[in-house]
C-alpha positions in Angstrom: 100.0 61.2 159.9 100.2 57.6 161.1 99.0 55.1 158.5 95.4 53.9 159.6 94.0 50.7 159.7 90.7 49.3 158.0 87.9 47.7 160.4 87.3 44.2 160.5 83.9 43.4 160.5 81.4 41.0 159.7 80.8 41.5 156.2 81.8 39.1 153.6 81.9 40.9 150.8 86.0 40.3 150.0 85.1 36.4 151.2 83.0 36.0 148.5 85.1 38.1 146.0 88.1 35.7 146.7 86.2 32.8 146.5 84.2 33.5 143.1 87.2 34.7 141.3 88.9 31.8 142.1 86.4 29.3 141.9 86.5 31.4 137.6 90.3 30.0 137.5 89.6 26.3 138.9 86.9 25.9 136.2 88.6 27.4 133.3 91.6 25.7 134.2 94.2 28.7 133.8 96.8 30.4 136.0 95.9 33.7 136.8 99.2 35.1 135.8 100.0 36.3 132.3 100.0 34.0 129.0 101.7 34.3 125.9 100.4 37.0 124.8 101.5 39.1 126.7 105.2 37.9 126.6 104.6 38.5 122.6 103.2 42.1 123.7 106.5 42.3 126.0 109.0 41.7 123.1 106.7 43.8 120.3 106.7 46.7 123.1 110.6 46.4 124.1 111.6 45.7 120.3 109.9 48.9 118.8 111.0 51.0 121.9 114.9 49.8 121.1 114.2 50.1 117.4 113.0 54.0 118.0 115.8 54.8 120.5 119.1 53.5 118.2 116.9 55.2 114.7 116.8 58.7 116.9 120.0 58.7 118.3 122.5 56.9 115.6 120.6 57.6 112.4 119.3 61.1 112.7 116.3 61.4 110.9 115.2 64.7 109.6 112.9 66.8 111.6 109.5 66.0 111.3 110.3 62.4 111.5 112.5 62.9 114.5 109.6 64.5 116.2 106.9 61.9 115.1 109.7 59.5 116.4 109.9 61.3 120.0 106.3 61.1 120.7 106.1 57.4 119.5 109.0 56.8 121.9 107.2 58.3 124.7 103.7 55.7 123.9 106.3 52.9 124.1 107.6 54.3 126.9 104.7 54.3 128.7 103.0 51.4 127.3 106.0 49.2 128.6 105.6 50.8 131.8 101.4 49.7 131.4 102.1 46.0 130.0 105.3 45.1 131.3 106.7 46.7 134.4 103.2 46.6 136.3 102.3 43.2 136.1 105.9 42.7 136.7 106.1 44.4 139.6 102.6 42.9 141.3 104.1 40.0 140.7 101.8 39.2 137.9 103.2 38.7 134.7 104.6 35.5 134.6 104.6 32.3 137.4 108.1 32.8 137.0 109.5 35.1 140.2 112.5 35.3 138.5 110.7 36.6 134.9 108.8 39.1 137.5 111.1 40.3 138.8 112.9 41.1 135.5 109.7 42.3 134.2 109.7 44.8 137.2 112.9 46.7 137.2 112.3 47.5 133.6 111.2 50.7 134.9 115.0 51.2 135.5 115.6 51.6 132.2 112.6 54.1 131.7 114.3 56.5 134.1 112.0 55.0 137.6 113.6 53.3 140.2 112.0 49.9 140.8 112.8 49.8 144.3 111.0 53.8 145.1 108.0 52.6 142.9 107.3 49.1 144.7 107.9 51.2 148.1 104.8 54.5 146.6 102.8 52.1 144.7 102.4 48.7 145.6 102.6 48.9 149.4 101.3 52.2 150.6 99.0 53.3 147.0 97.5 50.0 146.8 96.6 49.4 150.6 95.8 53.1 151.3 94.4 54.5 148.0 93.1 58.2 148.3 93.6 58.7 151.5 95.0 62.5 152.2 98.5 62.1 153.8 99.1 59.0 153.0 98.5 57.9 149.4 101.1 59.7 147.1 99.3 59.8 144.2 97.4 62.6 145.3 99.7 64.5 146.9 100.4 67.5 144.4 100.0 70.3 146.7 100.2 73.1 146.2 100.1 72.9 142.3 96.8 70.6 142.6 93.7 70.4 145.0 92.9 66.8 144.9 90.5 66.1 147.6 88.4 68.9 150.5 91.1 67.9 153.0 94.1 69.7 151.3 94.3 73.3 151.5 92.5 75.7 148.9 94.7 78.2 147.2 93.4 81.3 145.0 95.1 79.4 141.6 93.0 76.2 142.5 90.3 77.9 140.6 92.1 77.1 137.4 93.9 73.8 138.1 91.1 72.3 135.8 92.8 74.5 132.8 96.6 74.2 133.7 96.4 70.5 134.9 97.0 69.5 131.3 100.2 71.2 131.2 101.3 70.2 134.6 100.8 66.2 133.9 103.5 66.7 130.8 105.7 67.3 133.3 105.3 63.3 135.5 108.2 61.7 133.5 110.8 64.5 134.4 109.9 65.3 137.9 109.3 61.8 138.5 113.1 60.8 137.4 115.0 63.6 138.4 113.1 64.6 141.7 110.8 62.7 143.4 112.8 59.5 143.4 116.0 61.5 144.8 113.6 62.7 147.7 112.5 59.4 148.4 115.6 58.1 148.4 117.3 60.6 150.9 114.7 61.7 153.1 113.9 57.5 153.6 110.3 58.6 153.6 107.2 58.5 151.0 105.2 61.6 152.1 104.7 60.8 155.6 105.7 57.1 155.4 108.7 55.9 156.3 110.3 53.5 153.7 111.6 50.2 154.9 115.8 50.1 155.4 117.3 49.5 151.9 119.8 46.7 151.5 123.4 47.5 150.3 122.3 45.7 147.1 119.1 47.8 146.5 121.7 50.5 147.3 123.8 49.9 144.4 120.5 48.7 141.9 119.3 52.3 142.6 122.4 54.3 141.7 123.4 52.0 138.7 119.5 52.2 137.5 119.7 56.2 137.6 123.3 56.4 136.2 122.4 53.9 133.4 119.6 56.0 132.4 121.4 59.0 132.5 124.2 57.5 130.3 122.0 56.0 127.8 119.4 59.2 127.6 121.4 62.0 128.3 125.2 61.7 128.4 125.6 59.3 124.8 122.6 61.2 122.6 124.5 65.0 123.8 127.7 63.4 122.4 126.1 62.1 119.1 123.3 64.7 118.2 124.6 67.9 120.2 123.3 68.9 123.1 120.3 71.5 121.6 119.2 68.1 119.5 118.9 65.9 122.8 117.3 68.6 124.9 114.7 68.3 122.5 113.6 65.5 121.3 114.5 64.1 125.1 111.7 66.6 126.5 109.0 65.9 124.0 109.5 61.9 124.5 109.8 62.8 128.4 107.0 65.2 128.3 104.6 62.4 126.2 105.4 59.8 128.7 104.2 61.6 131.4 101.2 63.2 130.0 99.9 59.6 128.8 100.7 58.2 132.0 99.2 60.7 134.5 95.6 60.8 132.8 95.7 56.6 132.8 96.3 56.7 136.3 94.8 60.1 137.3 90.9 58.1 135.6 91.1 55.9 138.0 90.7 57.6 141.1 90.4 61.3 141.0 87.4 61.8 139.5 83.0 63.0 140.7 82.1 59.2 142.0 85.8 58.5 143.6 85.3 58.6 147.5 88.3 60.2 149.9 87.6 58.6 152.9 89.9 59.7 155.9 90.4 57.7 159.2 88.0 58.6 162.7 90.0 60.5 164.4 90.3 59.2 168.0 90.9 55.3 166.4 92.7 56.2 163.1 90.8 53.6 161.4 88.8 53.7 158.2 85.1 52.9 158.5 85.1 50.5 156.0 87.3 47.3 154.9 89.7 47.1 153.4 88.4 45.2 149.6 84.9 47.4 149.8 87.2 50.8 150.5 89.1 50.1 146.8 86.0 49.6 145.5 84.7 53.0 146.7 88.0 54.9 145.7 88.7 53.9 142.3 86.7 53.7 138.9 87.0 51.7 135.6 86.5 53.3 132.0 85.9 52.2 128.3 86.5 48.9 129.2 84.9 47.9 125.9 87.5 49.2 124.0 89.5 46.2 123.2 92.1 48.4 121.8 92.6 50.4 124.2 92.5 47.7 127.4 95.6 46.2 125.0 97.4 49.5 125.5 97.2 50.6 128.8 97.6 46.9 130.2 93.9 46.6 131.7 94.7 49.8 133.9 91.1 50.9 132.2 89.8 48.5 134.9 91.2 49.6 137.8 88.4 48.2 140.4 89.8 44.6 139.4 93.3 45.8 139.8 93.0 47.2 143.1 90.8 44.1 144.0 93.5 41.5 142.9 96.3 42.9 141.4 98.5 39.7 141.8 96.0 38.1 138.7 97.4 39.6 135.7 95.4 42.3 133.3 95.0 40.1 130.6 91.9 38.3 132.7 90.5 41.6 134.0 87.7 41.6 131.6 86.3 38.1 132.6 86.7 38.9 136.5 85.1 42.1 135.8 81.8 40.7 135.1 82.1 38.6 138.8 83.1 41.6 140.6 80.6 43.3 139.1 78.0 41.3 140.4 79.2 40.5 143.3 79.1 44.4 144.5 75.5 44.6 142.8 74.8 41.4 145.3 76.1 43.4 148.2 74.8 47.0 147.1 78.5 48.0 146.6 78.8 50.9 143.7 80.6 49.7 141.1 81.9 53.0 139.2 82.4 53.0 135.4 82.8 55.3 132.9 81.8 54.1 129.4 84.3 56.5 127.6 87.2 57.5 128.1 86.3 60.9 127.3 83.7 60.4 130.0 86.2 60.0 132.4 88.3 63.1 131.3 85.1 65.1 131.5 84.5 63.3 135.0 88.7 64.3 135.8 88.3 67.9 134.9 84.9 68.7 136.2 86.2 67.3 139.8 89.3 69.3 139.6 86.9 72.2 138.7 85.0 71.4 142.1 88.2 71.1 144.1 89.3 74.5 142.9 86.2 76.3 144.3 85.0 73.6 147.2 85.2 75.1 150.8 87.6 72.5 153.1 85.5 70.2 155.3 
C-alpha cells in the first residue's frame, strides 16, 4: 500500500506539546540531549558486555557459569541496544553528531545493521506506527495476528501461548534474515528504502562480516563449534526475547489503537502527534530501576512524541504530556506494571487469535 498521510487540521494539540516541553528546557536550563550519566551508563554497559564476550570465549568457564554468562551477555546486549544505540540513532544521545552517530551504528556490532534499522524504525515506525502494511513492527504474518486487518489463521487461536517462544527467536531472524531481505529487495514491507550510497554499501557488508567474524567464525575456532552453537543461541535467543516484549508493551496491547487510512484519500483521520498518542502505551514508569534498563522505552508516548530529547528526561516531560492530553481529552495509556502490560500483550493476542476481520 501507498504510505498515507495525516490531516492537517485545526487542532493544536502538538502546538502546545512543542511549546510546553520546551518552554520545561528554557527554564531548567538543560539540553535536551543526554548528560553524563548516560555516557557513564554507555561505558558501564559496553565495558561489562566486552568483559563477558573475551571471559566466554578466551577463558572458558565451566558450564553453569558459561551459561549464567550467556544470558547476562544477551541483557547487555540488549540493554546497549536500549541506552546506547537508540538515543544514538534519534539523534539523541549526545549534542555531538559525530558521538551520535557513533552511538548509532553500535547496533553493528550487535549483529543489526544501522543503516536497515534507521530505514524500519526511525522513518517509517516512528511516522506510521501501527498502521497494517506499513509499520514493520507488526508485520509477523502469518506466525502472528497483530491487528483485525491481517488475516485470521486456525493457529492464531494459540499465538497468545506460542508468542513467548516465537519472540526468542528476534535476535536471530533479525540478523541473519530480515536485514538481508531488506537489503536485496530495496524495500521495508511495502516501502521502498531510499538508494544506498556506495559507502553505506560497504558499512553494511563490513558491519555483517565483522559480526560474523567476531561471533561466529573466532569462538568455532577457540571453543569448538557444539560450544559456540550454544552458548551463541542462548545469548541470541535472550536478546531477542528481552527485546521483543520492551517493544512489543508499547504498542500491541487492549488500549493501543490500529488506525488505517480512508480509503478514497489514503489519509489518517487524525494528526500526526495525537495518532502516536493513540497507538502507543507507557508502563511502570515508576520503577526507577527498570526506566535505567530499558533506556526510558517504558515511556514510549514521550518517545514517539519527541524522540530527538533523550530518555533520561522522559520522566519530567511525562508529567507535561500528560497533562497536556488530559487538557485536550487525549487518552494517555499507562500501565502501572509491567506485568500489567504483559497481561494487557497476551490477552490482545488472545483477542486477535479469535476476532472476526473487520
Amino acid at each position: 500500500m501507498a504510505t498515507p498521510k495525516f490531516i492537517n487540521n485545526s487542532s493544536t494539540f502538538h502546538q502546545e506539546l512543542k511549546q510546553r516541553v520546551n518552554q520545561y528546557f528554557a527554564d531548567v536550563k538543560k539540553p535536551s540531549t543526554g548528560n553524563i550519566k548516560l555516557f557513564f551508563k554507555a561505558i558501564f554497559f559496553f565495558t561489562a558486555y566486552v568483559a563477558l564476550y573475551v571471559h566466554l570465549v578466551y577463558f572458558t568457564p565451566v558450564a553453569w557459569v558459561a551459561i549464567i554468562e550467556c544470558v547476562l551477555l544477551g541483557c547487555f546486549t540488549a540493554a546497549i541496544g536500549f541506552n546506547v544505540m537508540h538515543d544514538g540513532g534519534h539523534g539523541s544521545f549526545s549534542k555531538n553528531k559525530n558521538v551520535n552517530k557513533l552511538a548509532a551504528v553500535s547496533v553493528n556490532f550487535l549483529g543489526a545493521s544501522s543503516i536497515m534499522w534507521n530505514q524500519k524504525h526511525n522513518i517509517i515506525h516512528h511516522t506510521y506506527t501501527n498502521i497494517d502494511g506499513v509499520d514493520d513492527d507488526i508485520e509477523i504474518k502469518p506466525y502472528l495476528r497483530m491487528c483485525t486487518t491481517q488475516k485470521l489463521y486456525k493457529v492464531h487461536r494459540f499465538q497468545h501461548y506460542y508468542v513467548w517462544f516465537l519472540y526468542t527467536l528476534l535476535h536471530l531472524i533479525w540478523i541473519f534474515l530480515t536485514d538481508y531481505q531488506k537489503y536485496f529487495k530495496k524495500k521495508i514491507g511495502t516501502v521502498p528504502i531510499k538508494k544506498l550510497t556506495v559507502k553505506e554499501h560497504i558499512a553494511f557488508w563490513a558491519a555483517k562480516v565483522g559480526y560474523a567474524f567476531f561471533f561466529i567464525v573466532l569462538p568455532i575456532y577457540i571453543l569448538g563449534f557444539t560450544t559456540w552453537v550454544v552458548g551463541f543461541l542462548i545469548t541470541s535467543m535472550v536478546t531477542g526475547f528481552v527485546i521483543s516484549i520492551v517493544f512489543q508493551l508499547a504498542h500491541t496491547v487492549e488500549d493501543t489503537e490500529f488506525p488505517m487510512p480512508e480509503v478514497s484519500s489514503n489519509k489518517i483521520e487524525n494528526e500526526w502527534a495525537i495518532h502516536q498518542v493513540q497507538t502507543t502505551a507507557n508502563f511502570a514508569t515508576k520503577n526507577k530501576l527498570l526506566s535505567w534498563l530499558v533506556g526510558g522505552l517504558n515511556f514510549q508516548i514521550e518517545h514517539h512524541l519527541f524522540p530527538k530529547i533523550s530518555h533520561v528526561h522522559y520522566p519530567a516531560i511525562s508529567k507535561i504530556i500528560k497533562q497536556t492530553c488530559l487538557d485536550f481529552d487525549i487518552k494517555y495509556i499507562e500501565y502501572p506494571k509491567m506485568r500489567h502490560a504483559i497481561a494487557s500483550h497476551a490477552a490482545y493476542l488472545r483477542r486477535m487469535g479469535r476476532a472476526v476481520a473487520v
